[in-house]
C-alpha positions in Angstrom: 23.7 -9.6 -23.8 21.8 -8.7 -27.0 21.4 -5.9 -28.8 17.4 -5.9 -29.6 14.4 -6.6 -26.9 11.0 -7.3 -27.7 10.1 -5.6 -25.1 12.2 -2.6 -22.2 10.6 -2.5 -18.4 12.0 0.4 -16.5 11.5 -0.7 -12.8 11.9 -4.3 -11.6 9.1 -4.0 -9.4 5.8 -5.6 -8.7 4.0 -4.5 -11.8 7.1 -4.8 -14.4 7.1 -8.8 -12.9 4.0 -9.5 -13.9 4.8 -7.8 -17.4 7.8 -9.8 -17.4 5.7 -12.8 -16.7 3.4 -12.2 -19.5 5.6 -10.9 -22.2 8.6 -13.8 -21.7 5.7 -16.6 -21.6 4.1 -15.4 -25.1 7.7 -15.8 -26.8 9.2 -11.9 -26.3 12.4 -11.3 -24.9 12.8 -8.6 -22.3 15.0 -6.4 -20.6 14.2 -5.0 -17.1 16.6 -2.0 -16.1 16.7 -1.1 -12.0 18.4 1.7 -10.5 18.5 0.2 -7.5 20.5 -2.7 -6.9 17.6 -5.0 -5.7 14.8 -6.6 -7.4 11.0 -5.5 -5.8 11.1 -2.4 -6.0 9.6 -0.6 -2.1 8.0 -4.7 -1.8 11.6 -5.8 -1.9 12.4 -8.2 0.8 15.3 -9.4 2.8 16.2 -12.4 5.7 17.9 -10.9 8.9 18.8 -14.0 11.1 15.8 -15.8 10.2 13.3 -12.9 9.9 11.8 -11.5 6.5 12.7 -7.9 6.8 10.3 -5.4 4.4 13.2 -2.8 3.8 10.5 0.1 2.4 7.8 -0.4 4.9 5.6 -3.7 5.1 3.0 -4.6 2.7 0.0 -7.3 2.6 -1.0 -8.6 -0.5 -5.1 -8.1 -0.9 -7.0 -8.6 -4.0 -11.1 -10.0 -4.5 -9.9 -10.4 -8.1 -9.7 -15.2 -8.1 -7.9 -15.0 -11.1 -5.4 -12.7 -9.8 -5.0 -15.0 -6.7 -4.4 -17.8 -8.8 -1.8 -16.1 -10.8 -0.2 -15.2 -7.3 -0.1 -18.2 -5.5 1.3 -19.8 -8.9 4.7 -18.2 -8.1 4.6 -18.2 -3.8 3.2 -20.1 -1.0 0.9 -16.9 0.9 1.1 -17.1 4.4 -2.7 -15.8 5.7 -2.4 -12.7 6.8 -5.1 -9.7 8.0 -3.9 -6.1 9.2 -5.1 -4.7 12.1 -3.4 -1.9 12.8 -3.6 -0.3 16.5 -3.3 3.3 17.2 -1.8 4.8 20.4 -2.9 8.4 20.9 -4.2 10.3 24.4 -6.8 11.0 26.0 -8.2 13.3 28.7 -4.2 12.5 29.8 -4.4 9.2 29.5 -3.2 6.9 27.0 -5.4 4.5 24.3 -5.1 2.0 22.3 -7.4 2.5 19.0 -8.1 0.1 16.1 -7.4 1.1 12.4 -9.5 1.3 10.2 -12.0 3.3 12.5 -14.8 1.0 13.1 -17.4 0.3 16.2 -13.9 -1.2 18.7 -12.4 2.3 18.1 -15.7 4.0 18.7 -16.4 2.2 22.1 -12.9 2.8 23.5 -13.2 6.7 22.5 -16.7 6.8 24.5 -17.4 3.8 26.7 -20.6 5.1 28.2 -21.9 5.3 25.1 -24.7 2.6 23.5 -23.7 2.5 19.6 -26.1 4.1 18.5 -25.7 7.2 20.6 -22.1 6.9 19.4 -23.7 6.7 15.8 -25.5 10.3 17.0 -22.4 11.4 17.9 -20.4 11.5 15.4 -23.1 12.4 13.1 -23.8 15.6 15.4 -20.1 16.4 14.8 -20.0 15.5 11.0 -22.9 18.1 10.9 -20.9 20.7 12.5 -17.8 20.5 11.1 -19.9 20.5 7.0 -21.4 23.7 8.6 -18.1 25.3 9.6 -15.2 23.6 8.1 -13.5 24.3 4.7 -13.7 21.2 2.2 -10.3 22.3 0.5 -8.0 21.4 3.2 -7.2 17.7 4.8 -8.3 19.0 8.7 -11.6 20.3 7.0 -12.5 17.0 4.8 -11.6 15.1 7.5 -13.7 16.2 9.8 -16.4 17.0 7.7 -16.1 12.9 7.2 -15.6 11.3 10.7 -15.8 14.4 13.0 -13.7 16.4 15.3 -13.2 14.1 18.0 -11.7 11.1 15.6 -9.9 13.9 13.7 -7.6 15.3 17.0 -7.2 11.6 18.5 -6.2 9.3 15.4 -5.4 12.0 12.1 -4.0 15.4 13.5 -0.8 14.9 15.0 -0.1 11.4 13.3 -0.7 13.6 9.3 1.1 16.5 11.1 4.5 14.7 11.9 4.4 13.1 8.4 4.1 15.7 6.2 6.1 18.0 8.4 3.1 21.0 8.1 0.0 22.2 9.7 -3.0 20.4 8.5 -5.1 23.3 7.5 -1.9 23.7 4.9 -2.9 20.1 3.3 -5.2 19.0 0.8 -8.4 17.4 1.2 -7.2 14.5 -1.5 -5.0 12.7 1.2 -7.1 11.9 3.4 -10.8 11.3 1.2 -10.1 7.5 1.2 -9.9 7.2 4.8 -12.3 4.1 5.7 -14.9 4.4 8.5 -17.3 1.8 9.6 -20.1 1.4 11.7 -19.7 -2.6 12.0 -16.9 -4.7 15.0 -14.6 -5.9 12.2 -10.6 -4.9 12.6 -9.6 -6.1 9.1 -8.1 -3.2 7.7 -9.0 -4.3 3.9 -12.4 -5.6 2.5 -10.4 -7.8 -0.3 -11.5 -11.9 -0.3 -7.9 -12.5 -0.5 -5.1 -11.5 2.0 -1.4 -12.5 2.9 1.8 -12.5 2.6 4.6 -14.4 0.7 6.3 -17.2 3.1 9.8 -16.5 1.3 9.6 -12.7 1.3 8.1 -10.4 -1.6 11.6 -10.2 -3.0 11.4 -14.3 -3.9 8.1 -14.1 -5.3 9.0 -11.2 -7.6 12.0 -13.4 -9.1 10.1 -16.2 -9.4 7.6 -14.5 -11.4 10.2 -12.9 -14.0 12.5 -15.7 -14.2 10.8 -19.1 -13.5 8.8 -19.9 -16.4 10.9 -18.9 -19.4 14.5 -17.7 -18.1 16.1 -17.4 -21.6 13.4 -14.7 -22.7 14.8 -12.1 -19.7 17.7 -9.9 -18.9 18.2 -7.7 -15.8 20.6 -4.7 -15.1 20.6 -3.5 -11.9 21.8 -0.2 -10.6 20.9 1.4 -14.0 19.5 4.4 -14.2 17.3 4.4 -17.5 17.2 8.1 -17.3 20.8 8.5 -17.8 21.1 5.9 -20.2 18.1 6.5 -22.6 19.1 6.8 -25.7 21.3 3.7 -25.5 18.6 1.1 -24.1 15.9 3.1 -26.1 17.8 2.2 -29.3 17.1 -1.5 -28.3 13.9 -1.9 -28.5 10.5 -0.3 -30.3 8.7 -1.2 -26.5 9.1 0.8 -23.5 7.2 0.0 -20.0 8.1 3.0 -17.8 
């Protein structure tokens, strides 16, 4: 290996990739260092018998950005692909089955005798409440200052709870202040023009964008840990990506 990089990426994940891409196509030679030893950082990928196993939790590729679409599919055939993540929680004893992102299915299932726009009136009466009596500094608070109580207990409460190991009212507000709620029928959990997922696994993708187009102009260590090895890969190069 040489001595001198253009350019040093710490992290041989999505965003160092594209770097990768970039900087080895205009000419500069580059060395990624990843403490893991696996490429794709929590996208990476891996076949088990036939199926594409997400290792650090599945992920959908979105973007409303063409260009950046373009640039993706340049590197992986994208298998469409929308989320619609189901919830199950209880009710009244019973159990139910709730869309994700909360939109007018979840609405109807949560109060069937309802017309929409008394479920509209609804929630808005509870909205009303809860920015009357609730605190805006904690996640229980916000939340239900945003979609009300009954949403809150059914589909947030006990699902935040077990995640974060503490009581809501101990959380704050900024985890939850990009939950989406809609008023329309649609279950597509993102807005984006462009959704799916590689067929060959994120993993494939990833090494196709560092090393395809110009090979010679990148080096990868695996199971490095640049933070134990600074001053050595530091020396290397005037460039650091971290």
């Amino acid at each position: 290996m040489r001595e001198h990089f253009d350019v040093l990426l710490v992290g041989a994940g999505l965003y160092n990739a594209v770097l990768a891409n970039r900087f080895a196509s205009h000419g500069l030679s580059c060395l990624i260092v990843e403490k893991r030893n696996e490429i794709g950082g929590n996208c990476h990928t891996y076949d088990l018998n036939g199926i594409t196993v997400h290792k650090y939790g599945a992920h959908i590729f979105h973007t409303s950005n063409e260009e950046v679409w373009r640039f993706a599919n340049k590197y992986a055939n994208f298998v469409p692909y929308q989320n619609s993540p189901i919830a199950m929680t209880k009710k009244d004893g019973k159990f139910l089955y709730l869309n994700l992102p909360f939109n007018m299915n979840t609405y109807a299932r949560i109060w069937p005798d309802l017309s929409p726009e008394e479920i509209s009136a609804k929630i808005d009466e509870e909205i009303a409440e809860a920015k009357a009596t609730e605190d805006t500094d904690t996640l229980s608070g916000c939340c239900k200052r945003m979609v009300g109580k009954t949403i809150f207990e059914l589909l947030v409460k006990d699902y935040t709870e077990k995640q974060w190991g503490t009581s809501c009212d101990n959380l704050p507000a900024d985890l939850i202040k990009r939950l989406p709620m809609r008023f329309t029928w649609n279950n597509n959990y993102f807005n984006d023009k462009y959704q799916g997922i590689p067929e060959e696994g994120y993993t494939k993708w990833i090494e196709n964008m560092i090393f395809r187009d110009a090979p010679s102009k990148v080096n990868l260590l695996l199971g490095v840990d640049f933070l134990e090895r600074r001053v050595k890969l530091e020396s290397m190069t005037e460039n650091v990506f971290y």
